[in-house]
C-alpha positions in Angstrom: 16.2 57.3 27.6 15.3 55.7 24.5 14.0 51.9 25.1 14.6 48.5 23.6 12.2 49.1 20.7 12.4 53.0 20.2 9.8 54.3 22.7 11.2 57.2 24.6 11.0 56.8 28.8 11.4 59.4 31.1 13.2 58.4 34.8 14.4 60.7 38.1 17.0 60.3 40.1 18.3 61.6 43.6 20.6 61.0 46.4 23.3 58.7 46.4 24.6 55.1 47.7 22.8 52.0 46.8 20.5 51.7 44.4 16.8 51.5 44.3 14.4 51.2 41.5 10.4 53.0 42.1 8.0 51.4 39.5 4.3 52.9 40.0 0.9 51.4 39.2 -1.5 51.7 36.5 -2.5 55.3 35.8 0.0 56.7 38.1 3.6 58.3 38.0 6.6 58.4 39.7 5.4 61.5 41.0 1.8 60.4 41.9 2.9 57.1 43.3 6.3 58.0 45.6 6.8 61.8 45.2 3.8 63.1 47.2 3.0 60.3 49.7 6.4 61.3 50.9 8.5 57.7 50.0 10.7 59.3 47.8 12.3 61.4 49.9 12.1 59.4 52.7 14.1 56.8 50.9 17.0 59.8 50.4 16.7 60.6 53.5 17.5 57.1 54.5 20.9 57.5 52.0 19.5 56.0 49.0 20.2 56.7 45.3 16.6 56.3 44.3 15.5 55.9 40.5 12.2 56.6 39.0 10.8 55.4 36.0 7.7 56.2 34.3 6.0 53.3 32.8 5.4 54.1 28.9 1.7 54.9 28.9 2.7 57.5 32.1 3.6 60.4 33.5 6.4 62.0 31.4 7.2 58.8 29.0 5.8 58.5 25.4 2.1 57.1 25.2 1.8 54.9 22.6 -1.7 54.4 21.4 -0.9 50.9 19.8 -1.7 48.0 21.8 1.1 45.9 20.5 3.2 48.4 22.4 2.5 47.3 25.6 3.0 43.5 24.4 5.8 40.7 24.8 6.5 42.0 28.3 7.6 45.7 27.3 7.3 47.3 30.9 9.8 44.9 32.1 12.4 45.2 28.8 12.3 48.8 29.7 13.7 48.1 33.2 16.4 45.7 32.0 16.9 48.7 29.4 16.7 51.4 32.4 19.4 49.2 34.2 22.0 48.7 31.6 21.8 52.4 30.4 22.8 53.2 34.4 25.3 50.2 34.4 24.0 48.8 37.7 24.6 45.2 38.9 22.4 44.9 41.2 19.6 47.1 43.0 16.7 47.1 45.1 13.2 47.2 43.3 10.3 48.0 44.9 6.7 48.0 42.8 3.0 49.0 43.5 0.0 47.5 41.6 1.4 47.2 37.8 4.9 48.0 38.8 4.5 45.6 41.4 3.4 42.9 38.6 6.5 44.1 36.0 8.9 44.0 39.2 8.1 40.1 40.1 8.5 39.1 36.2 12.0 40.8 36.3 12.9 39.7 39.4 12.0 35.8 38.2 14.5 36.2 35.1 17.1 39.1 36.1 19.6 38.6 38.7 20.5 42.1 39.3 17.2 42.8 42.1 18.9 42.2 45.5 15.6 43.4 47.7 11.8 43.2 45.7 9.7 45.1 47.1 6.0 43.8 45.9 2.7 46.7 47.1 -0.4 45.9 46.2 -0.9 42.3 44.8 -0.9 39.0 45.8 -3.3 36.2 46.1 -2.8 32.3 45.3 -0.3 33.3 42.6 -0.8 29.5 41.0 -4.5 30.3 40.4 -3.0 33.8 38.6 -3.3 31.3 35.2 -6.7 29.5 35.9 -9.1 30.0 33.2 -11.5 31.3 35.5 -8.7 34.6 36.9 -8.2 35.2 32.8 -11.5 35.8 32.5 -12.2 38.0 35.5 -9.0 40.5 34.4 -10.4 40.5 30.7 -13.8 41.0 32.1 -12.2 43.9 34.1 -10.5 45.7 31.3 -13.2 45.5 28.9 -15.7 47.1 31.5 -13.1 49.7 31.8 -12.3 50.0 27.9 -16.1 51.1 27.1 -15.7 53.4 29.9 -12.6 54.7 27.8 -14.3 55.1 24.7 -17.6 57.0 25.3 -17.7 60.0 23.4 -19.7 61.4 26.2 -19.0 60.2 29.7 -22.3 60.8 31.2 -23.7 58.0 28.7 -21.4 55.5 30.7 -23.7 53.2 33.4 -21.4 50.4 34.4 -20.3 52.2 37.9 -17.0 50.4 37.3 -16.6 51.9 33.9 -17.2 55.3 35.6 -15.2 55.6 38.6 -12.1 54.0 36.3 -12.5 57.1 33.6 -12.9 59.4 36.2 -9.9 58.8 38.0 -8.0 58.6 34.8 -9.0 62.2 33.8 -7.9 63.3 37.3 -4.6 62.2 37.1 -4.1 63.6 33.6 -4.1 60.3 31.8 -4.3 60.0 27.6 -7.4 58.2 27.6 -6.1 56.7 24.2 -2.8 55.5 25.7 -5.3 54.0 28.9 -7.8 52.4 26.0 -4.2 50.6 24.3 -3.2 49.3 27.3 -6.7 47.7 28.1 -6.7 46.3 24.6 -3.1 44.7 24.9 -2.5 41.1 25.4 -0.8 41.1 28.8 -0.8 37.8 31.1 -0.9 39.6 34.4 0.5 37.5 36.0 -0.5 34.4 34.0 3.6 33.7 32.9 5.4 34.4 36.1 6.8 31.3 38.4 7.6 33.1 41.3 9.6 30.0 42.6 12.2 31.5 40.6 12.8 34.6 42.4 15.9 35.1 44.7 15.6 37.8 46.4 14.6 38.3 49.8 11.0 40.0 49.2 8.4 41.6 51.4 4.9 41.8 49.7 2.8 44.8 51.1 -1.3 44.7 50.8 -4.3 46.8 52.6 -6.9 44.6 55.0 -9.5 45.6 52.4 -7.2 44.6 49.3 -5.8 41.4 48.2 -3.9 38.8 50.8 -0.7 39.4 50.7 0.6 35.9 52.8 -0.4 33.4 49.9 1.9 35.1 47.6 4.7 35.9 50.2 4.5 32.2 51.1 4.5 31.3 47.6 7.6 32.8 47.1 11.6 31.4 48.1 12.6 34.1 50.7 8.8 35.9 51.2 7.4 37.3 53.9 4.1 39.8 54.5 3.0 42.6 55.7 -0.6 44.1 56.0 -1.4 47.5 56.4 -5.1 49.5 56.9 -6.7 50.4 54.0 -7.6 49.3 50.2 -5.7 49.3 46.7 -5.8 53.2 46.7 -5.8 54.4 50.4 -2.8 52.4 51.1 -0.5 54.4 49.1 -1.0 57.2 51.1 -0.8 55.2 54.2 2.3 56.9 56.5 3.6 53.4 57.3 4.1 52.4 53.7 7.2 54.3 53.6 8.5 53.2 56.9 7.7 49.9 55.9 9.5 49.7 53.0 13.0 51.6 54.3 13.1 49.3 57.0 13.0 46.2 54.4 15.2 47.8 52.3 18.0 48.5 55.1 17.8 45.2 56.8 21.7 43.9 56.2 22.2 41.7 53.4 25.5 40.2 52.3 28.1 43.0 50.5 26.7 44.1 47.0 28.8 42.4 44.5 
């Protein structure tokens, strides 16, 4: 599909029924992220038309290389795009890590989610603006952004830096696409009020990753769930999957 402002996307679909909407995290794919852990088809299974979208910067979408790109809240315009292109009123979203973060902003202005799904972040989500947060994720992406640059990896000493480059080659990344998005001005999380999101939504985090109750707490209709593991090993956690279908099933009032 060809987004809001030109950038071409690439999303999967399978099964049939009610709808539900897969966004991966940072440096991932909709294969990386739900294909191979098993969620994906676990979710068919379960008689779900699940959706896929690769995040621009990802998988099989275009990489820009310009910053501005990834600006002015373009992840979640390319849901609201990916959702009027398929004509659907209302789905399920469920979100890991950065999809998790684009998921909650469209969930707080979009009416279509009907169950959010939120992996991998959480916290105080009124401290997600404090100076002192800012500073930390800039800190964070500038670290990883020299990383990114190095002409010669080996030359790179922030361990950080490192293990953030390393992973990205893995997983087939464009470094240059990685480098814009670290450049970008995104709030993460800085411009969300998550008192204005409706749906009933289950926030998901490892013991060893952020707390996932201050959020859920935080939130209108939230509730938590913690599962073994950190940021990355939780992904791959069996449960996850079982986890989230069971959310996702749990009877809500007829779809409109």
């Amino acid at each position: 599909m060809i987004s809001f402002d030109g950038v071409q996307l690439d999303y999967s679909e399978e099964g049939s029924g009610e709808p539900l909407l897969l966004l991966h995290g940072l440096t991932s794919s909709t294969e990386g992220n739900w294909r191979r852990p098993g969620i994906w088809s676990l979710l068919v299974d379960q008689g779900r038309r699940v959706i896929g979208l690769d995040a621009r910067g990802h998988g099989k979408s275009q990489k820009p290389h310009d910053p501005a790109a990834y600006e002015n809240a373009a992840m979640v315009r390319d849901v609201a795009a990916l959702l009027d292109q398929l004509e659907l009123t209302q789905v399920d979203v469920v979100g890991y890590s950065m999809g998790a973060l684009t998921a909650v902003r469209f969930a707080a202005q979009d009416r279509r989610v009907r169950r959010l799904v939120l992996g991998g972040i959480g916290g105080d989500p009124t401290e997600w603006s404090s100076a002192e947060h800012m500073a930390a994720r800039r800190d964070r992406a500038d670290r990883i952004l020299v990383g990114l640059e190095a002409d010669d990896p080996e030359t790179v000493t922030d361990p950080l830096a490192r293990r953030a480059r390393s992973l990205m080659e893995q997983r087939g990344n464009d470094l240059d696409a990685m480098a814009a998005i670290q450049k970008a001005h995104r709030p993460l999380g800085g411009d969300i009020d998550v008192r204005t999101v409706t749906a009933p939504t289950l926030v998901i985090c490892g013991d060893e990753d952020v707390p996932a109750e201050p959020l859920a707490s935080a939130l209108p209709d939230g509730q938590a769930h913690v599962l073994p593991g950190d940021h990355e090993s939780v992904v791959g956690e069996p449960e996850l999957a079982k986890v989230i279908t069971s959310f996702v099933s749990e009877a809500l009032p007829a779809w409109k």
